[in-house]
N, C-alpha and C positions, 0 to 999 in steps of 0.2 A: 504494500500500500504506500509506502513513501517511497517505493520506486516512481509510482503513478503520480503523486504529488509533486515529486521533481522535476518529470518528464511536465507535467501542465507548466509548471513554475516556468521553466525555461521557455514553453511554448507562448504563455501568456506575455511573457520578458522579453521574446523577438516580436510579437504586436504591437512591444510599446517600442522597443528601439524603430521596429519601419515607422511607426507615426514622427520618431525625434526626424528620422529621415526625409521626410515627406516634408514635414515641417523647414527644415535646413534648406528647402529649394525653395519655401514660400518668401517671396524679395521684398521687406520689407523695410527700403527707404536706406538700408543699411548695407555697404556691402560687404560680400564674403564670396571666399570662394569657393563653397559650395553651388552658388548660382549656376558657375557653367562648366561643373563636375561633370553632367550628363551629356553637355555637346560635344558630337560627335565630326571628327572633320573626315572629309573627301583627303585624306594624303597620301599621293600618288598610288589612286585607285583604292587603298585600303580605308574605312572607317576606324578614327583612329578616336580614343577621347583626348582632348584638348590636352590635358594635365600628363597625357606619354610622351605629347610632343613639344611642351612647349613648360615655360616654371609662373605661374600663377602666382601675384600675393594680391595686397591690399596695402597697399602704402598710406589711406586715407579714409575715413567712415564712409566716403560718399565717391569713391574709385575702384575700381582691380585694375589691374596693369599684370598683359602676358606678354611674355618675351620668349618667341620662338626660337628652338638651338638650329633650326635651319632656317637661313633668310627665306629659302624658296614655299615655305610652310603660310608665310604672311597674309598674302589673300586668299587663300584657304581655310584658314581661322577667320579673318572677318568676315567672311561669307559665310562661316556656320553659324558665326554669332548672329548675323545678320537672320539667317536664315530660321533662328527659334525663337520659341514660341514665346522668346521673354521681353519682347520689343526695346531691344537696348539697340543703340550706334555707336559700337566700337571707332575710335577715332587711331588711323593707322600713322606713325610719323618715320617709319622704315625702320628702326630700333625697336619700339613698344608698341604697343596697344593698348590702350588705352579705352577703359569705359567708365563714362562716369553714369551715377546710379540718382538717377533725378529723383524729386521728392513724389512722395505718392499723394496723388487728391484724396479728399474726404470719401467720395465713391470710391475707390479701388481698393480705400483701404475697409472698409463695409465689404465689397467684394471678396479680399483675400481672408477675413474672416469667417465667411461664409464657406471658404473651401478650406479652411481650417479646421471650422467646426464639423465639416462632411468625411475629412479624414478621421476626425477622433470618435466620429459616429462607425466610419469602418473599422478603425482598431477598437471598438465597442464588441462589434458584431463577431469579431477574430476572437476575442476575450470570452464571448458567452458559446460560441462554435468550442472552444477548448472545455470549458466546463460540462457542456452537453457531453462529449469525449468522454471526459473522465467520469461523468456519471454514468455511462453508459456500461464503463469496466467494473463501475462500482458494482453495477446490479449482474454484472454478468458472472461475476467473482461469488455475490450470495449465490447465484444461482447455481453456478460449480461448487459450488459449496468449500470455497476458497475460505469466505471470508463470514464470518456470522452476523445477524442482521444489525444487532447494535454496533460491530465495527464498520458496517454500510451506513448507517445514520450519521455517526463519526465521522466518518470519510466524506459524504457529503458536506457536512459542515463547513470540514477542515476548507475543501473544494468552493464553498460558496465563501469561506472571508478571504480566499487564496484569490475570489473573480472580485469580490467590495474592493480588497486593496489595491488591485491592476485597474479596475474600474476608477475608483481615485485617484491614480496615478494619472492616467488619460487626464481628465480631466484637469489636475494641475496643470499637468502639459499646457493642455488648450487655454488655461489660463493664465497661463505668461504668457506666452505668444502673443494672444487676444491682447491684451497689455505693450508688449513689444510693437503689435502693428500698428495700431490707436496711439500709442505717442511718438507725438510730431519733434 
């Protein structure tokens, strides 16, 4: 039974890490270079991500600066920058690249909330998908006669304040963030 319990723990614990992650690309007024972790560039025929071919920082709150190790890589990165879905304009000056991370309106930041709160509703759903899981081993365990029925009541318990405190956790999440995008 505390194999079972570990196994959720940890499953519950990759739902909240994808939500950190999920979170980490939503662009809020701030930059980082998690933003354009997931572009992919055209380099000579290969899809490459940004960060294999080129050194990514943050010099400023409100900048990233990539600096490709091959000159011929240049319009290729800004044409992927260009080309997703995070409406930035890379400014190229033949050494860097340069983005800076304009302030976000009162609408987009309501907007990026909105899909903040629709992520933390998924890793909700991934949280109570695991507890179904382990209740299912629970009864299946009585029913092999594994496990006897007050150590099945137990274990559900143990399973429901194992999904309250992941479920709480979400939720703090979503509320810094919600806080991080709302201040200006």
């Amino acid at each position: 039974m505390k194999a079972l319990l570990d196994d959720g723990k940890k499953r519950m614990a990759g739902a909240i890490a994808a939500l950190e992650k999920e979170f980490s690309k939503l662009r809020t007024g701030r930059a980082s270079t998690a933003l354009v972790d997931d572009i992919v560039v055209d380099y000579y025929g290969t899809p490459t991500p940004i960060n294999q071919l080129a050194s990514v920082s943050v010099p400023d709150p409100k900048t990233i600066t990539i600096q490709p190790w091959d000159k011929g890589a240049f319009g290729a990165v800004e044409k992927a920058i260009q080309t997703s879905d995070l409406g930035l304009n890379p400014v190229n000056d033949g050494k860097i690249i340069r983005i800076s991370i304009p302030a976000l309106t009162e609408e987009r930041r309501k907007e990026l909330v909105r899909v903040a709160k629709k992520y933390t509703e998924e890793c909700k759903i991934a949280i109570r998908n695991v507890r179904r899981d382990l209740n299912d081993s629970l009864k299946k365990m009585e029913k092999d006669k594994d496990i006897s029925e007050d150590e099945k009541k137990k274990g559900e318990a143990d399973v429901q304040k194992l999904t309250d405190d992941h479920v709480k956790q979400s939720d703090d999440t979503v509320a810094a963030k919600e806080k991080e995008i709302l201040e200006i």
